[in-house]
C-alpha positions in Angstrom: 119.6 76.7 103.9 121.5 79.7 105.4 119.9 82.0 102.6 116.1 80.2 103.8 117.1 81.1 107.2 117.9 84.9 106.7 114.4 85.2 104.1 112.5 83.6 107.3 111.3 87.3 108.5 110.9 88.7 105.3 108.4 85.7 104.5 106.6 86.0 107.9 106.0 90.0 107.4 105.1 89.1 103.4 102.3 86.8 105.1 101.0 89.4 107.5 101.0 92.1 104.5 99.2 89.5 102.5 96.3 89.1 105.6 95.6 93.1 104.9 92.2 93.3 103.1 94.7 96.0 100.9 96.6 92.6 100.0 99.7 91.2 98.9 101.1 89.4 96.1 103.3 86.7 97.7 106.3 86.1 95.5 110.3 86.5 95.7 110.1 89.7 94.4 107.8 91.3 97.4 111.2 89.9 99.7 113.4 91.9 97.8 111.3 94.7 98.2 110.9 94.4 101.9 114.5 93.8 101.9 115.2 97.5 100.9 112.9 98.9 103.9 113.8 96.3 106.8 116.9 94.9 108.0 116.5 91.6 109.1 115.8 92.1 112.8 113.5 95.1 111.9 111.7 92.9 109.8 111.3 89.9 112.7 110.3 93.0 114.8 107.5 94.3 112.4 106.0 90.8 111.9 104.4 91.6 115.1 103.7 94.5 114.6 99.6 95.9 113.3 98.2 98.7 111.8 96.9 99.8 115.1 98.9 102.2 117.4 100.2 99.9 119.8 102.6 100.7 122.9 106.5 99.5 122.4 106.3 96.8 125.4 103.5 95.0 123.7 105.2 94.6 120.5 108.6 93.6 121.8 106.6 91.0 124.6 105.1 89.7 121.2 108.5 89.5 119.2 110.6 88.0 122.1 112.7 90.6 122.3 114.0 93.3 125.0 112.2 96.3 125.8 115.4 98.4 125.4 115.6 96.5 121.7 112.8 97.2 120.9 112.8 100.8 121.5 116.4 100.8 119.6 114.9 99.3 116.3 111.3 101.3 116.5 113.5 104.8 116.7 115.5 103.6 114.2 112.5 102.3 111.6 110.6 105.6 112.7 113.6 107.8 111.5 113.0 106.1 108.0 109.2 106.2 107.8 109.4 102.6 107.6 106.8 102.6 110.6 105.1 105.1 112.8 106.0 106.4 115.6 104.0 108.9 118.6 105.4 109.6 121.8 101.9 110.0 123.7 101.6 113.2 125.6 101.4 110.6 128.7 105.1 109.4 127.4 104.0 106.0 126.2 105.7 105.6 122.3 103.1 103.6 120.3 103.9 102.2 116.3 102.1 100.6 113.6 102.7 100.0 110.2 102.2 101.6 107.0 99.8 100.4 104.5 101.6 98.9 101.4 99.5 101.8 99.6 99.2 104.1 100.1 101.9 103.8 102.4 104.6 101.3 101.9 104.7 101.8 98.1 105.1 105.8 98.3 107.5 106.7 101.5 111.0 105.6 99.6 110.0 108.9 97.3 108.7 111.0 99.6 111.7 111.4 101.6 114.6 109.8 99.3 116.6 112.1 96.8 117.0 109.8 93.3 119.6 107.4 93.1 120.3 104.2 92.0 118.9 102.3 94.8 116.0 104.1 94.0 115.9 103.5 90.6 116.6 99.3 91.5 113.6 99.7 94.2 110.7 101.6 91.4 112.2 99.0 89.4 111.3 95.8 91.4 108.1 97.6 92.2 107.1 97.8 88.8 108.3 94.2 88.6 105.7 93.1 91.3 102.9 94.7 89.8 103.0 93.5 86.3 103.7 89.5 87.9 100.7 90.0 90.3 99.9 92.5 92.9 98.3 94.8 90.3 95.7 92.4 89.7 96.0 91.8 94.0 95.5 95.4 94.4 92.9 96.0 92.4 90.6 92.6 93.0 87.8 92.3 94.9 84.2 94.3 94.5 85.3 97.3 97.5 87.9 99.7 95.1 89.8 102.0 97.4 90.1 104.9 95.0 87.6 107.2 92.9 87.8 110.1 90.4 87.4 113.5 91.5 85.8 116.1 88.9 88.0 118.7 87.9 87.8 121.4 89.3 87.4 123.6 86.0 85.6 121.6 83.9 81.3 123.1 83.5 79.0 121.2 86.2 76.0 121.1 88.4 76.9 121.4 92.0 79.4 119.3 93.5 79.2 117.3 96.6 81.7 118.3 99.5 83.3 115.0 99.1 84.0 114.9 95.6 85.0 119.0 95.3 89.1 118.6 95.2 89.1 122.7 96.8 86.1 121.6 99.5 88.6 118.4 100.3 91.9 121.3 100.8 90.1 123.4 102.9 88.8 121.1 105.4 92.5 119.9 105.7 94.4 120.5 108.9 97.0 121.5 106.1 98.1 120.3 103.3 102.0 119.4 101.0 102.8 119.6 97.9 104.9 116.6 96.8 106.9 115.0 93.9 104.4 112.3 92.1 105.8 108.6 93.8 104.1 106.6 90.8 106.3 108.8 88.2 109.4 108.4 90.0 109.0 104.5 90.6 108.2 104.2 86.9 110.3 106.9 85.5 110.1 108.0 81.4 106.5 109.9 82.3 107.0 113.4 80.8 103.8 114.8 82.9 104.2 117.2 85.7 106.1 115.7 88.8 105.4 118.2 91.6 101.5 117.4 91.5 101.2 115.0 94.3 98.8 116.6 97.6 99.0 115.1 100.6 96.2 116.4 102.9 96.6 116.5 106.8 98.4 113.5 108.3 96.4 110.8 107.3 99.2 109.3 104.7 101.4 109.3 108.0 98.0 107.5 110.3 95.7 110.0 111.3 96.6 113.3 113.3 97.5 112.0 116.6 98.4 113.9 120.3 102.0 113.0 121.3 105.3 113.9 119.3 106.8 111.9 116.1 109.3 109.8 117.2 112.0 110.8 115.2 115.4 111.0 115.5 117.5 112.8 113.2 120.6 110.9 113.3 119.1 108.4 112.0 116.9 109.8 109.2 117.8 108.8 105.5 116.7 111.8 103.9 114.5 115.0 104.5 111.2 114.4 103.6 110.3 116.2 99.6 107.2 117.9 100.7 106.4 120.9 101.1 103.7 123.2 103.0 101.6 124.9 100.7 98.6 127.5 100.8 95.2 126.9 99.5 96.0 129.4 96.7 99.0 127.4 95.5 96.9 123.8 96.0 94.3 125.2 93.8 97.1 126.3 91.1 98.4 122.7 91.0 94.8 120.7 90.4 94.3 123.3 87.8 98.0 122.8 86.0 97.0 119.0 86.2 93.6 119.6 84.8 95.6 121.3 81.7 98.2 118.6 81.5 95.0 116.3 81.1 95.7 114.3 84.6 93.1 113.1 86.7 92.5 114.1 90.0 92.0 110.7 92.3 91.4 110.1 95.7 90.2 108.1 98.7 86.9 105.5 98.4 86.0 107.9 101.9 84.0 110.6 102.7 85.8 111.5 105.6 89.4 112.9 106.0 90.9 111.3 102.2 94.3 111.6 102.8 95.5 112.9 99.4 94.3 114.1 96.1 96.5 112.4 93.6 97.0 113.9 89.9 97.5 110.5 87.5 98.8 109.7 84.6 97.9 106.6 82.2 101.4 105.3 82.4 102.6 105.7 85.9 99.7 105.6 88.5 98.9 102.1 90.1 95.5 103.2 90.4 94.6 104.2 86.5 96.8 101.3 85.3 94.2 99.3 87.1 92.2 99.9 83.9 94.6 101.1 81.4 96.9 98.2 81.6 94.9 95.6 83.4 91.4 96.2 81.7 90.0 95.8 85.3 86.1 97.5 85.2 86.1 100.1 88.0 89.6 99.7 89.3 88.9 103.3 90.0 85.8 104.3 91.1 84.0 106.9 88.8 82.9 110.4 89.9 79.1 111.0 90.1 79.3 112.4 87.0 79.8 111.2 83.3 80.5 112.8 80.0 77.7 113.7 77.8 78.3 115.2 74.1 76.4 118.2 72.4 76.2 116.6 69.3 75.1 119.4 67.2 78.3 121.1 68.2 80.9 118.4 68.3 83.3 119.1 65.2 84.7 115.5 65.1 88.5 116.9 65.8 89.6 113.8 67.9 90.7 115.9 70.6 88.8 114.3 73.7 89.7 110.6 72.3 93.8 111.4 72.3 92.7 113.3 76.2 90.5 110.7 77.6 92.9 109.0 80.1 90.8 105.6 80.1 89.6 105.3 76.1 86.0 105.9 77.1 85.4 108.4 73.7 85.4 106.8 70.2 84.7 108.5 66.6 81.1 107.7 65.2 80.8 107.1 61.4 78.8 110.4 61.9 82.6 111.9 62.9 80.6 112.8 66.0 81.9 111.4 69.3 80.6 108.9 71.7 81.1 108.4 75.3 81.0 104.8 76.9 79.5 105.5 80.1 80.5 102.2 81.6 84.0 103.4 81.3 83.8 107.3 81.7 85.8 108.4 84.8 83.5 111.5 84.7 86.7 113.5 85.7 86.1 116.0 82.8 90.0 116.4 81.5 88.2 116.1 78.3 86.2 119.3 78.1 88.8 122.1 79.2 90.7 120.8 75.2 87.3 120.5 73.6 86.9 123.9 71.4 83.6 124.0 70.3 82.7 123.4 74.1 80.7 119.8 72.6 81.6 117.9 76.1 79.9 118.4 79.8 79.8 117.1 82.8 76.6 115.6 83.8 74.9 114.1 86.8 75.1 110.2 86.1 71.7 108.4 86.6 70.7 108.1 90.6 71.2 104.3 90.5 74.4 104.5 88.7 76.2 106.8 91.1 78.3 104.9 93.8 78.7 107.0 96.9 82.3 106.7 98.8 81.9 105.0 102.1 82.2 107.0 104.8 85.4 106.0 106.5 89.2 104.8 105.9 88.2 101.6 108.7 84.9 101.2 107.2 86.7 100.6 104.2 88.9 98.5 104.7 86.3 96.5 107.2 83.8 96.1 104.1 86.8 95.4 101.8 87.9 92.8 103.7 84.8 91.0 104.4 84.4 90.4 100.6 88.1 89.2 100.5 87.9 86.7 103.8 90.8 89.0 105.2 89.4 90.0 108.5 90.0 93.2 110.1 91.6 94.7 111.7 94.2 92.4 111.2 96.1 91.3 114.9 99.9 89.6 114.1 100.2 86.4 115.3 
């Protein structure tokens, strides 16, 4: 009973996680990974907590506890990056919480050398998504990733939204960080340092005020680092070459991050690669078509294509299923014989990103029955 007692948080904040229209698996494991971010009274605080900035007094009125606890247990989750935290320039300190992803998931490897713990916590992560959030994650008909194009491969004109550079440059600026995916699930041999994080919007949105931080309390310094267009640019191309695929934000409008994924780490590709889940990621407007007076039948793009969407012919001529084509093009920077292109898809087979993060998550939770925004009890 005493070990039912102490879980009690941990189960009340797995419940509130699991009313996100992102979702939750509910299972033991979840607790043992909430266990690693919260102490228990941090936990009881965050149950009534949201995803909305929200001022200090409100959420310790809602939790039943002091003001001055409160404020105590905030500082100290802020000074992990377990929550958020903004001093507001009219001194009023307002917190949410993180997404589990991206958000929750991610922050342990942002700002945490390697160690064991860390090794234990990818470890229980991966646990949780083979036993059921993958398939959590991933359900419902609003995806909450897509494929960029790459950046080198040949193309018509790009959209703003879907051109990786256009996305860098419109960033308030943007870091250059260790991949979170292929530390959680360690073994991946691809590039590490590939992972861009673009403005705040990982953190919640740029926001006046000052980040309640403070320092004696902080775990780790954060892995990131600030980079230059010119050095962005240099890392979607070096991930173009190690045949990763650029993936981003359902959004039109401030995507957070442009992630560089692998088939074997990335919780968005596995989606497909693993789970056989249609669409888990959303393709680019574009798809692969084949020249195939010039393809040489050399098996290159089927060992590249991240997804299995190429196949050999009897014609040793390749074919491209265009139901499963990402249309992210790491195919035709190893094709020789320059046989593959990008290509506009058909109008009524292109699916446009909506145009905002709440939009989003409004639409995706409406097709789950998880309301939002979602208010703790």
């Amino acid at each position: 009973m005493v070990g039912v007692a102490l879980d009690k948080p941990y189960r009340e904040l797995m419940q509130l996680f699991a009313r996100h229209p992102i979702g939750c698996h509910e299972s033991d494991t979840f607790i043992e990974i909430l266990k690693f971010y919260y102490e228990p009274e941090e936990a009881h605080l965050a149950v009534h907590m949201g995803w909305e900035l929200e001022p200090e007094e409100d959420i310790a009125k809602r939790a039943g506890v002091s003001l001055d606890d409160a404020a105590r247990l905030l500082t100290r989750m802020a000074s992990k990056f377990f929550v958020r935290g903004i001093k507001r320039p009219d001194g009023v300190r307002v917190f949410r919480l993180p997404f589990i992803l991206p958000g929750l998931f991610e922050l342990p490897f942002t700002v945490r050398q390697a160690s064991p713990d860390l090794d234990r916590l990818g470890d229980l992560w991966e646990k949780y998504f083979d036993e059921g959030w993958g398939r959590e994650f991933h359900s419902g008909p609003v995806k909450l990733s897509r494929a960029l194009p790459a950046i080198t491969a040949p193309k018509e004109q790009v959209m703003p939204y879907e051109d990786a550079v256009e996305l860098v440059k419109k960033a308030s600026f943007a870091t250059i960080n260790p991949c979170m995916c292929r530390q959680s699930k360690r073994g991946c041999g691809d590039p590490l340092d590939v992972c861009i994080l673009l403005g705040m919007g990982f953190y919640g949105g740029d926001v006046p005020g000052q980040i309640v931080m403070d320092p004696a309390q902080m775990v780790s310094t954060p892995r990131g680092r600030f980079a230059p267009l010119d050095e962005v640019v240099e890392v979607l191309k070096r991930s173009e070459e190690a045949g990763l695929v650029h993936i981003t934000m359902n959004v039109q409008d401030d995507p957070w991050l442009i992630c560089n994924c692998c088939r074997h780490a990335c919780h968005a590709l596995r989606g497909i690669t693993q789970l056989d889940i249609p669409h888990a990621v959303l393709p680019s407007s574009y798809w692969c078509a084949v020249d195939e007076d010039l393809c040489t039948g050399c098996w290159a793009c089927i060992d590249r294509c991240p997804v299995n969407a190429i196949e050999m012919k009897d014609s040793m001529v390749v074919e491209v299923d265009i139901e499963r084509c990402l249309g992210c093009g790491v195919c035709t920077s190893i094709c020789s014989p320059e046989a593959l292109r990008l290509e506009k898809r058909d109008p009524d087979r292109i699916l446009t990103p909506i145009a905002t993060h709440d939009e989003l998550l409004v639409m995706r939770g409406a097709a789950k029955g998880k309301p939002y925004p979602v208010h703790p009890h």
